[in-house]
N, C-alpha and C positions, 0 to 999 in steps of 0.2 A: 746905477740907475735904480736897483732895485731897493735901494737902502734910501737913496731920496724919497723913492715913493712911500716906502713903508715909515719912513719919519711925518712926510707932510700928513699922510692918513691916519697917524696917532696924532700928530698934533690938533688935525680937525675935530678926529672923533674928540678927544680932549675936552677942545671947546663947545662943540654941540652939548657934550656930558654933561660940563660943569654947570651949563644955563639949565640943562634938565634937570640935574641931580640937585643944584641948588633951591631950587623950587619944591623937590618932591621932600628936603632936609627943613624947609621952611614949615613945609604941611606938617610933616611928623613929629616936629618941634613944639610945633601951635597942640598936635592933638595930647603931646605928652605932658604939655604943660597944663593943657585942662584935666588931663588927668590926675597929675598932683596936686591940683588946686581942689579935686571931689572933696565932700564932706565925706565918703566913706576911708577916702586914702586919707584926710586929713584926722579922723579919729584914731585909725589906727598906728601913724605917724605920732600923738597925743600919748596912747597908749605906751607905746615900746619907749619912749619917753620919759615917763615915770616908773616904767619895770627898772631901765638901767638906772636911773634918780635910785629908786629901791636897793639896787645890787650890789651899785659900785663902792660903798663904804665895804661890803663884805669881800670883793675881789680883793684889795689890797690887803686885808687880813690872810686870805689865804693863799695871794703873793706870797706875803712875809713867813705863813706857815711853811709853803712849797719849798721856799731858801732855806731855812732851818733844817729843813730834812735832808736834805742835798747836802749840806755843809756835813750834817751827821753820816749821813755815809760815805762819804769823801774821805772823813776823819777817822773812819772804822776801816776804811780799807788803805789807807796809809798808815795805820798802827801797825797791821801785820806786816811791814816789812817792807810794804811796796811804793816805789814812790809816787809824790802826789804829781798829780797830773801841771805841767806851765801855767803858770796862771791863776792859779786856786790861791785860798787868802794864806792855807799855809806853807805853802811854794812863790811865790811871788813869781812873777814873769822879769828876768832881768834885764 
């Protein structure tokens, strides 16, 4: 009996909830959307925008510089004797 009652009481609260919470998800939805529709959120949105437009040609230079140097010390400490770790370009993973 106690397990009936404590199902039907979640299941109402449930649906009381969801007619409330859908509502209160409706508001908060409306207020965040005029949020990101402000011209201040919408400038600085513009902004961070053309920083990465700016950046991203330099990220992948220095991608390719970060693997270079990786590789070179992978290469320095496999020379002395040790072996290279599964998986590295001079060890292949078999």
């Amino acid at each position: 009996m106690k397990k009936l009652s404590f199902v039907l009481g979640a299941a109402v609260g449930y649906v009381l909830g969801t007619r409330a919470g859908r509502a209160r998800y409706e508001q908060i939805a409306a207020q965040a959307q005029k949020l990101w529709q402000s011209e201040p959120v919408q400038a600085r949105v513009d902004e961070a925008g053309e920083e990465v437009r700016r950046l991203a040609p330099k990220l992948g230079t220095l991608t390719v510089e970060g693997v270079k140097q990786v590789q070179s010390l992978v290469k320095k400490k496999t020379s002395k004797g040790a072996e290279a770790p599964s998986g590295t370009v001079d060890n292949p993973a078999e």
